[in-house]
N, CA, C and O atoms as a MOPAC input file, in Angstrom:
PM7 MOZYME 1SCF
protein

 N      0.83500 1    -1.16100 1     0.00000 1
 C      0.00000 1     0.00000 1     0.00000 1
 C      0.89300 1     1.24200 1     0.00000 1
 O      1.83200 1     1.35100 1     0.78800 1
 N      0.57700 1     2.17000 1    -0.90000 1
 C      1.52400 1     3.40600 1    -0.60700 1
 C      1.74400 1     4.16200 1     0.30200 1
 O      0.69400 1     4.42500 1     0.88800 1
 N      2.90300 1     4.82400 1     0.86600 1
 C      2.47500 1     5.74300 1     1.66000 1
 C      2.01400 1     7.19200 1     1.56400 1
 O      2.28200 1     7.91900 1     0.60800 1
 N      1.16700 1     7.62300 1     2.82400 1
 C      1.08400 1     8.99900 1     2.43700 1
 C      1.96500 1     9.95600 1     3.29400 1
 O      1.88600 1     9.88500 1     4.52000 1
 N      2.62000 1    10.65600 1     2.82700 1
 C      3.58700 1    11.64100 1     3.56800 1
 C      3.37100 1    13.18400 1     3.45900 1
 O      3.29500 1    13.88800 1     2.45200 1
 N      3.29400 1    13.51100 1     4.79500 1
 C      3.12700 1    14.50800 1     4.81000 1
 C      4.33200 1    15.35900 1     4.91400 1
 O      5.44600 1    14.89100 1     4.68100 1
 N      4.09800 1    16.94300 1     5.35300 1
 C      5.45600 1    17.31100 1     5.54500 1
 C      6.63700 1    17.07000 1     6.65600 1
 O      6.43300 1    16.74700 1     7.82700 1
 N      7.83300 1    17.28000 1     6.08800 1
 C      8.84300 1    16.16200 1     6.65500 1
 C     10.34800 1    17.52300 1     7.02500 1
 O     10.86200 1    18.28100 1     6.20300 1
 N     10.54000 1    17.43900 1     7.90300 1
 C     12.09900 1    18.64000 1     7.99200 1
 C     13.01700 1    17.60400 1     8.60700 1
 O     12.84100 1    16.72400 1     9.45000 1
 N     14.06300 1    18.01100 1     7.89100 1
 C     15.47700 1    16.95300 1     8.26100 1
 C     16.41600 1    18.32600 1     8.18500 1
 O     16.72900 1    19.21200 1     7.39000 1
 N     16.71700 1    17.77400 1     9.95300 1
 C     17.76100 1    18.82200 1    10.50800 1
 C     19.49500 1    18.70700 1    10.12800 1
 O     20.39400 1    19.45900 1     9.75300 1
 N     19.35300 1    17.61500 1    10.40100 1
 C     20.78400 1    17.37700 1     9.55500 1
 C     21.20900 1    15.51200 1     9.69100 1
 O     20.74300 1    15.00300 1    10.71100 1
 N     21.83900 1    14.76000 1     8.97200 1
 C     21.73100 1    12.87200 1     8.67900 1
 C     23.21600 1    13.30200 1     8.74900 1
 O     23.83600 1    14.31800 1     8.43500 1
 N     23.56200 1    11.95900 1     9.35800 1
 C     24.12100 1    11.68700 1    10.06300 1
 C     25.28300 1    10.84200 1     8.54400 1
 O     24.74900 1    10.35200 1     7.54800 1
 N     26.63700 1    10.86600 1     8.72200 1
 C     27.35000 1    10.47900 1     7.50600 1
 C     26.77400 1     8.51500 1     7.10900 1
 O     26.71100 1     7.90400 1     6.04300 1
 N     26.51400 1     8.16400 1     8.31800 1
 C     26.20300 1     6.43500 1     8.53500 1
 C     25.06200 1     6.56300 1     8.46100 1
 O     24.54600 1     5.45000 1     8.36600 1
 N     24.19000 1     7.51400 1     8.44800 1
 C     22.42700 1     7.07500 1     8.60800 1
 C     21.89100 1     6.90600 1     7.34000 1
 O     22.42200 1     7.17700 1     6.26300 1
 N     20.54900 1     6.32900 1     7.60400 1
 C     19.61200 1     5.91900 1     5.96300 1
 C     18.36500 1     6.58300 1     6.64000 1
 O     17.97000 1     6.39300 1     7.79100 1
 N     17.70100 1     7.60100 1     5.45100 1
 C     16.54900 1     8.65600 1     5.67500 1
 C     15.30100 1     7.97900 1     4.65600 1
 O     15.65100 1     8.13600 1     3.48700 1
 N     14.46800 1     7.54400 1     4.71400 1
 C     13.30400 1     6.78200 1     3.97700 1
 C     12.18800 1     7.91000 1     4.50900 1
 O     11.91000 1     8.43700 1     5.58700 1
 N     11.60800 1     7.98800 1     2.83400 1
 C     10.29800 1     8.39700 1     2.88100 1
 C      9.61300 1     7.51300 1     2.13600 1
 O     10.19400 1     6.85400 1     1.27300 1
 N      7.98100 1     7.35600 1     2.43200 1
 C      7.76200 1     6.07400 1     1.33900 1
 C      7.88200 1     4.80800 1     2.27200 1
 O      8.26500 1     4.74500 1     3.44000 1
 N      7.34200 1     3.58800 1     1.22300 1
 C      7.03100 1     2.36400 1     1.33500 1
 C      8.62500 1     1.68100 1     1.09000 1
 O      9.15600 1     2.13100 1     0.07500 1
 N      9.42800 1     0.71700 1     1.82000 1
 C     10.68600 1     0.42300 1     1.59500 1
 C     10.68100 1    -1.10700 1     2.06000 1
 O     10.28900 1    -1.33600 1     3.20400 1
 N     11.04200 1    -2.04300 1     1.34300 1
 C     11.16200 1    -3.21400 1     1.42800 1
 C     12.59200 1    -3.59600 1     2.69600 1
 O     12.46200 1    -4.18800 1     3.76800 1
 N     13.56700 1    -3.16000 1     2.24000 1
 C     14.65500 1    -3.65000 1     3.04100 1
 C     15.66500 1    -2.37900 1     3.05400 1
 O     16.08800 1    -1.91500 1     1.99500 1
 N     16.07700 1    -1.77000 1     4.49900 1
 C     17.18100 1    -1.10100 1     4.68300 1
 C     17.77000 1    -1.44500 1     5.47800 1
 O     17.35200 1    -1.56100 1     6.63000 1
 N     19.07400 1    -1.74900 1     5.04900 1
 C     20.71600 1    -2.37900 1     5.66000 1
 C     21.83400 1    -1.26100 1     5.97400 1
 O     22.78700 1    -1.15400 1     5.20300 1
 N     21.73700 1    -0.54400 1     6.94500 1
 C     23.23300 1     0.16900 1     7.23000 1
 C     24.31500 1    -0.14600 1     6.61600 1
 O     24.58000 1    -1.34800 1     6.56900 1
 N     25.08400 1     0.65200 1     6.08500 1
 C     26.59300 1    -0.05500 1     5.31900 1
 C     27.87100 1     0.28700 1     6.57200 1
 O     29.03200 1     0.69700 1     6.55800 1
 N     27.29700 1     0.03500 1     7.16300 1
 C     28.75500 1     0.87200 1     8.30800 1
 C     28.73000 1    -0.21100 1     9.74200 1
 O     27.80700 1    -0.96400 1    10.05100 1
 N     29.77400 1    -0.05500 1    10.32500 1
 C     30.26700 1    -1.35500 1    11.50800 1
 C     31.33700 1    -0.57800 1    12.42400 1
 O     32.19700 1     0.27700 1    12.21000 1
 N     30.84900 1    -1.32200 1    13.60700 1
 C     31.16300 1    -0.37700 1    14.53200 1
 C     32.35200 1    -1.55200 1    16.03600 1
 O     32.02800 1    -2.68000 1    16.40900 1
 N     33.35400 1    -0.93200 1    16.43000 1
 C     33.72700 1    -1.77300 1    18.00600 1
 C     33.93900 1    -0.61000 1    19.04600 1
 O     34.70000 1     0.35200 1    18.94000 1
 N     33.30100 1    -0.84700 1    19.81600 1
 C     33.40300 1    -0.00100 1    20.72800 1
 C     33.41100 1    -1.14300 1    21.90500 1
 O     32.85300 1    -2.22100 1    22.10800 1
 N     34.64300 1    -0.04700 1    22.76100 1
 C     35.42500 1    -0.76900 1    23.79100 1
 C     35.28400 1     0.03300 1    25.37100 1
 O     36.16600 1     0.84800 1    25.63800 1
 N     34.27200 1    -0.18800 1    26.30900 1
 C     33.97400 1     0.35300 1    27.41500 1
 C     34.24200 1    -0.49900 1    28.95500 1
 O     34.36200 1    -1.72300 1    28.91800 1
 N     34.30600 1     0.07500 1    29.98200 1
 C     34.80800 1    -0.31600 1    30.90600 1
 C     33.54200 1    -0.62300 1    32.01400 1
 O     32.44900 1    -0.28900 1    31.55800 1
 N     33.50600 1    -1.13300 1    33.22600 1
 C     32.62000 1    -1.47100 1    33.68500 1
 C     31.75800 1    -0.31200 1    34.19700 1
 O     32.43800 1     0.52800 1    34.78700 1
 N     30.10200 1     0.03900 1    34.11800 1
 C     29.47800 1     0.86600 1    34.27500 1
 C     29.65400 1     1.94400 1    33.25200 1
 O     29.28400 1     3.03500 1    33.68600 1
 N     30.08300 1     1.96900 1    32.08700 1
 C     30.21900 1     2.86600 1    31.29900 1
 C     28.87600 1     3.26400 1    30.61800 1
 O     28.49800 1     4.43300 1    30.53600 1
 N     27.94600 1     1.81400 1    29.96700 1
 C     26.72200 1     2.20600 1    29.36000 1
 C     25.72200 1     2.83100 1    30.59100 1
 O     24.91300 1     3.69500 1    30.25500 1
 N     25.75700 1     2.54300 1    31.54000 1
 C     24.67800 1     2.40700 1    32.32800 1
 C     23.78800 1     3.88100 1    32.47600 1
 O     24.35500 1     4.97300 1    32.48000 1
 N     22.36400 1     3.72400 1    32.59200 1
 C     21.86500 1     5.56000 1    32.67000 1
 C     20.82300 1     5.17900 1    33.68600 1
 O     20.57600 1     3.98700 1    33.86600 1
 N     20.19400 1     6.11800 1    34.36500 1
 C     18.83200 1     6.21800 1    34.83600 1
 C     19.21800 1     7.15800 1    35.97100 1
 O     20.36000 1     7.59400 1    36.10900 1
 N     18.10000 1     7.47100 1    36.85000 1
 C     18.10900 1     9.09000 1    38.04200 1
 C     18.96000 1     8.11700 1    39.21300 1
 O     18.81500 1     6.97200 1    39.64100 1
 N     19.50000 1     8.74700 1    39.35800 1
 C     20.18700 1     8.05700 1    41.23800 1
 C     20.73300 1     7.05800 1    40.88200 1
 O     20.31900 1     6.15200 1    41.60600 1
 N     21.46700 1     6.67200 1    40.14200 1
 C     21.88900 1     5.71200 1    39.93700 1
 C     23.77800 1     5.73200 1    40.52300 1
 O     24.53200 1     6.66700 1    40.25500 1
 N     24.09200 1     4.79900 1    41.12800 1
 C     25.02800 1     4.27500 1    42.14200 1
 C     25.50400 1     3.18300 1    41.82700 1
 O     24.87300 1     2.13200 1    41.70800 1
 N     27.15900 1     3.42200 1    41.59700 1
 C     27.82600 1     2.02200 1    40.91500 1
 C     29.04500 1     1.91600 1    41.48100 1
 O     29.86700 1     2.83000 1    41.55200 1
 N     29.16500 1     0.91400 1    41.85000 1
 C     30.41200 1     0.84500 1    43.14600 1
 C     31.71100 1     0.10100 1    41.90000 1
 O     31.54300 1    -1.06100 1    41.53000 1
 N     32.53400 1     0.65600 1    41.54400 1
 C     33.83100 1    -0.24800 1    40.96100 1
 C     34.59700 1     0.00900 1    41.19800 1
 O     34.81100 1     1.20100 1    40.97900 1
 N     35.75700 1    -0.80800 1    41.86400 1
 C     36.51500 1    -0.70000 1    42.80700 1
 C     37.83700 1    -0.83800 1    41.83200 1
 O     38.80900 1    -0.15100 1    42.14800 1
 N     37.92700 1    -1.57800 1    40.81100 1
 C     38.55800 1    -1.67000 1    39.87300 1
 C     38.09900 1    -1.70900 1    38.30400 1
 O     37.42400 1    -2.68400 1    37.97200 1
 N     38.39300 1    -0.78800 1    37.37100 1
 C     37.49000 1    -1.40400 1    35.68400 1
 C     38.94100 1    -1.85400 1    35.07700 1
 O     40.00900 1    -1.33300 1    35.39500 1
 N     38.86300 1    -2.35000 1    34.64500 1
 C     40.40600 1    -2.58900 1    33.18200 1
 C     39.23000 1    -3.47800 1    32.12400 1
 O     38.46100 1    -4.42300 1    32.29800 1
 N     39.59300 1    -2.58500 1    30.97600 1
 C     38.83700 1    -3.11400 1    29.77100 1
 C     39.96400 1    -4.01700 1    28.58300 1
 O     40.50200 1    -3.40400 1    27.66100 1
 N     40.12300 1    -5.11600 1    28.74700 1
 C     41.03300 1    -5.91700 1    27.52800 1
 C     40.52300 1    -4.91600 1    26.26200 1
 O     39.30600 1    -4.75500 1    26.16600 1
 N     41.44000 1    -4.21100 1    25.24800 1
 C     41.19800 1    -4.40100 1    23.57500 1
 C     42.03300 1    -4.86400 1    23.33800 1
 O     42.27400 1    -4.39200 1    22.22700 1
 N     43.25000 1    -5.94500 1    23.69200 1
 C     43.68800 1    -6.68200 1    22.43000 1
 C     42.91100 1    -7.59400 1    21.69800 1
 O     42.22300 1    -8.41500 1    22.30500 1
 N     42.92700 1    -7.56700 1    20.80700 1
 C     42.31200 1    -8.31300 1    19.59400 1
 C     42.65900 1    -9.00300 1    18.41200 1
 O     42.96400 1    -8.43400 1    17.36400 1
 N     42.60800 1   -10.45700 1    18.60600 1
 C     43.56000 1   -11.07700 1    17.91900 1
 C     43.54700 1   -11.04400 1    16.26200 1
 O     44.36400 1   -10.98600 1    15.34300 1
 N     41.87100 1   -11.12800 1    16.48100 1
 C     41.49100 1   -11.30900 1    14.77100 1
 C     41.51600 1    -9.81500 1    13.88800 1
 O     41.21800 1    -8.76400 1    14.45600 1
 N     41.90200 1    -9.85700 1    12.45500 1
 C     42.15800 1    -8.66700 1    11.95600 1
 C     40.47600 1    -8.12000 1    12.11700 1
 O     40.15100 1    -7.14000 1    12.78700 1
 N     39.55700 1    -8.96500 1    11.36900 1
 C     38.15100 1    -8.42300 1    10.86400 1
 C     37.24800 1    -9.19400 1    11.56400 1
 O     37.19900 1   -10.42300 1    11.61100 1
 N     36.41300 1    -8.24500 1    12.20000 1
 C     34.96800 1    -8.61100 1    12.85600 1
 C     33.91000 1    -8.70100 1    12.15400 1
 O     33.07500 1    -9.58700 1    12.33400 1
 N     33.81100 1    -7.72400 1    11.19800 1
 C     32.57100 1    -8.11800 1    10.75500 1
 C     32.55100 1    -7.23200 1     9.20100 1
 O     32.13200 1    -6.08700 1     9.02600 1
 N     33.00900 1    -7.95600 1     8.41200 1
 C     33.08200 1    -7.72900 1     6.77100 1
 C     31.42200 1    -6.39900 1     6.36400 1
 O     30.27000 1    -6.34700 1     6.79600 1
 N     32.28600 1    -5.50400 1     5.27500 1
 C     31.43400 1    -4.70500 1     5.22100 1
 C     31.02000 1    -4.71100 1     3.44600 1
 O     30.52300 1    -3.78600 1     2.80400 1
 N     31.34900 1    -5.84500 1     3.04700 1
 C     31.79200 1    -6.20700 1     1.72800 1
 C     30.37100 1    -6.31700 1     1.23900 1
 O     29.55500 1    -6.66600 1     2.09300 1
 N     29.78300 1    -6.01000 1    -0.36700 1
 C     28.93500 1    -5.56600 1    -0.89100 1
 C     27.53000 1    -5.74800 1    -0.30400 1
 O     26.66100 1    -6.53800 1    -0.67000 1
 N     27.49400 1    -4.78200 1     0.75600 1
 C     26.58400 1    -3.74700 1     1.76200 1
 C     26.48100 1    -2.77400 1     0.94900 1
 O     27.45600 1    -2.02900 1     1.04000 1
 N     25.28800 1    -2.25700 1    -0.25400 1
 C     25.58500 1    -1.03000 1    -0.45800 1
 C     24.02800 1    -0.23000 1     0.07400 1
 O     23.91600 1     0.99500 1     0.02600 1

């Protein structure tokens, strides 16, 4: 079924993002990411209290490639 779209303002996209207007079968990001954090790093909410007495985060990394970005377009 088509879509109907109304009006639309785009403040500014992001170099990795995908912007769809319309009816779209399949969208695949072309971009891959490692991110390397220490203990309590993601964590969010009000009052929140995190006792670490020690963090050490390993990045050695043995393997060259995690995750192939090969014809993703």
């Amino acid at each position: 079924m088509p879509a109907i779209v109304g009006a639309v303002k785009v403040n500014s996209i992001g170099n990795s993002s995908i912007f769809n207007i319309g009816d779209v079968f399949n969208i695949a990001p072309a971009s891959t990411a490692k991110t390397f954090a220490g203990a309590g790093s993601f964590n969010t909410g009000d009052g929140l209290q995190v006792y670490n007495q020690r963090s050490v985060t390993n990045t050695y990394d043995t393997d060259t490639i995690d995750q192939v970005n090969v014809a993703n377009a």
